[in-house]
N, C-alpha and C positions, 0 to 999 in steps of 0.2 A: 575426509575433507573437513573443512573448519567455516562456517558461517560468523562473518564479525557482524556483530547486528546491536542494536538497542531496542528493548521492547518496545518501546513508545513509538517508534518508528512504523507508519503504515507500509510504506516501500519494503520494509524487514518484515514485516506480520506477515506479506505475502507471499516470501520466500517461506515463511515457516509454515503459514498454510498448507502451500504446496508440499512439501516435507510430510506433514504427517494425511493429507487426502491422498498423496502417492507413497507410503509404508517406505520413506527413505530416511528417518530419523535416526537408527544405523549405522548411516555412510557418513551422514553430516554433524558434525559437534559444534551445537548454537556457542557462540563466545561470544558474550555481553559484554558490551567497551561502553565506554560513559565518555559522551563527546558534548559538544557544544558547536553553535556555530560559530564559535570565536576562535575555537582553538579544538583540531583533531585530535584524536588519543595517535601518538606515534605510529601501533602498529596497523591504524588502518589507514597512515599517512604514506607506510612504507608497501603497503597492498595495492594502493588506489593515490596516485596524484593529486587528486583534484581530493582525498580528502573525504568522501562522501561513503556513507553504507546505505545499504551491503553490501558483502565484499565478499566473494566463496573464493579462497584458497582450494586448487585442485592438490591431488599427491603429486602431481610431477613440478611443484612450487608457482605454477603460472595463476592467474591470477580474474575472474570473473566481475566484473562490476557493471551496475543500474542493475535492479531490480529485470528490467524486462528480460536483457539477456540471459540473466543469473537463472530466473523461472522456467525462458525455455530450454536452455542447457540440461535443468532437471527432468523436464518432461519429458525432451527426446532421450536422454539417459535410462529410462525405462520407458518409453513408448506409449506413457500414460495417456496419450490423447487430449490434450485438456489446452490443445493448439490445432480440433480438427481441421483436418483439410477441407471439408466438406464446410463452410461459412466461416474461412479463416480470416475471410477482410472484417467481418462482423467483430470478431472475437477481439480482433485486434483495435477497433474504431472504440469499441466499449472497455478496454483493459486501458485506452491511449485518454480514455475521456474520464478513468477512474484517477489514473493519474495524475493529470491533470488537478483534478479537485482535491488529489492529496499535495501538490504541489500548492496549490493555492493556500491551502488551506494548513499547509506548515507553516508558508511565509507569514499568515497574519500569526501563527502562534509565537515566530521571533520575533514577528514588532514588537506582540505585547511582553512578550515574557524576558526578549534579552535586551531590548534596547531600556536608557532610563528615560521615566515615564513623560520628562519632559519633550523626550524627542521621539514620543511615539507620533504615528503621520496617522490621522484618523482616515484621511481622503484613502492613505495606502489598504489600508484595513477596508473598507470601502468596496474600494476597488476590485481588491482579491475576492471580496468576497461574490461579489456580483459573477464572475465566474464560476464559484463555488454554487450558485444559487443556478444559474444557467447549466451548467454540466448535470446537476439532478434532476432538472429541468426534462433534459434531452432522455437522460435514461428513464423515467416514467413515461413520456409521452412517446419513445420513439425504438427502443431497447428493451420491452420487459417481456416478449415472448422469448428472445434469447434468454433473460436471465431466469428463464422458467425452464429449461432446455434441460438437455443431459448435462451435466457439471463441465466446467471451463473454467479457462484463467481468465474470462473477463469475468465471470462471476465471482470468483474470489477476490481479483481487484477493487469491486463497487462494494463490494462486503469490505474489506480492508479501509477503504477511503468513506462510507461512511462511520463505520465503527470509530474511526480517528472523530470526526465532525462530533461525533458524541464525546469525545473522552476531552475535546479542548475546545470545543464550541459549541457547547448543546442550549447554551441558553440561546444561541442564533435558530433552533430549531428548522432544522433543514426538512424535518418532514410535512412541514404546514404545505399545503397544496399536492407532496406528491404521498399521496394517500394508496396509491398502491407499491409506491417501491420502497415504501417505512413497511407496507405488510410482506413484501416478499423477503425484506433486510431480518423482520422481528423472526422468519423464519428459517432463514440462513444461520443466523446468530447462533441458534441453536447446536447446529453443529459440534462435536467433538475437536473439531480441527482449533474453530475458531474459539470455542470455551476455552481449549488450552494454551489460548494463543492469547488473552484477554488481559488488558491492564488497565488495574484503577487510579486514576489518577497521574 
């Protein structure tokens, strides 16, 4: 199988997370595309409509796309557990709200970086971020004996989506007030998955 991905991409760090916490690195060959939001690289234009990674090409040529599908496809593929049954609406509220903030929190990275700086919207930036600021919000104050749990894909997601907050918004410093999910983030970090998954700048 083939992963079209870019590193910088939170939604893609999570698939590859996934990949190397479940020993599938293997079956899947990570393929780095350089995209833009102006303009897709063709071949992940020809994988996915809409244009967007990641994209998991299966062997029989069909075609896997959003991150959330793509992860559980992997999980159930080896039965890794990391979508238990046992607090599956949990796992999912917390993977849907890491999302989110990785959502949020690309959109203000195209204001600043693709639009010209005349037409950036500062209210936009703003906006998103208030979200961004709400969503970390919820998983300290309402989320962090799950993300203290046996390993899961919501955990890998809030690791994914703040790791991204650092690498393109850290002077917004998302850890000021939640002072327990920067301590449980500073020890996820750690990880093997995520070291080899890490980009600077």
């Amino acid at each position: 199988m083939e992963l079209l991905m870019a590193a910088a991409s939170p939604f893609a760090r999570k698939v590859r997370v996934l990949l190397r916490e479940t020993d599938q690195l293997k079956a899947v060959k990570e393929v780095h595309i350089a995209t833009s939001p102006y303009k897709s690289d063709p071949k992940v234009q020809a994988a996915n409509p809409t244009g967007r990674i990641p994209v998991l090409i299966k062997p029989d040529g069909t075609n896997l796309y959003d991150s959330r599908v793509i992860t559980r496809y992997l999980d159930s593929r080896v039965n890794a557990g990391l979508y238990p049954e046992k607090g599956l609406w949990d796992v999912l509220t917390i993977e849907a709200t890491a999302d989110s903030i990785m959502d949020s929190a690309v959109s203000i990275s195209y204001e600043i970086r693709a639009r010209p700086e005349h037409l950036i919207s500062s209210d936009w930036v703003d906006a998103q971020w208030v979200k961004v600021a709400n969503g970390c919000k919820a998983l300290q104050s309402r989320w962090l004996v799950n993300l203290n749990s046996r390993l899961n894909m919501g955990q890998i997601s809030v690791a994914c989506a703040l790791a991204y907050l650092d690498l393109r918004h850290g002077a917004r410093n998302w850890r000021k007030g939640n002072d327990a999910l920067a301590e449980w983030f500073n020890s996820f970090e750690g990880r093997t998955s995520m070291i080899d998954t890490h980009v600077d700048g």
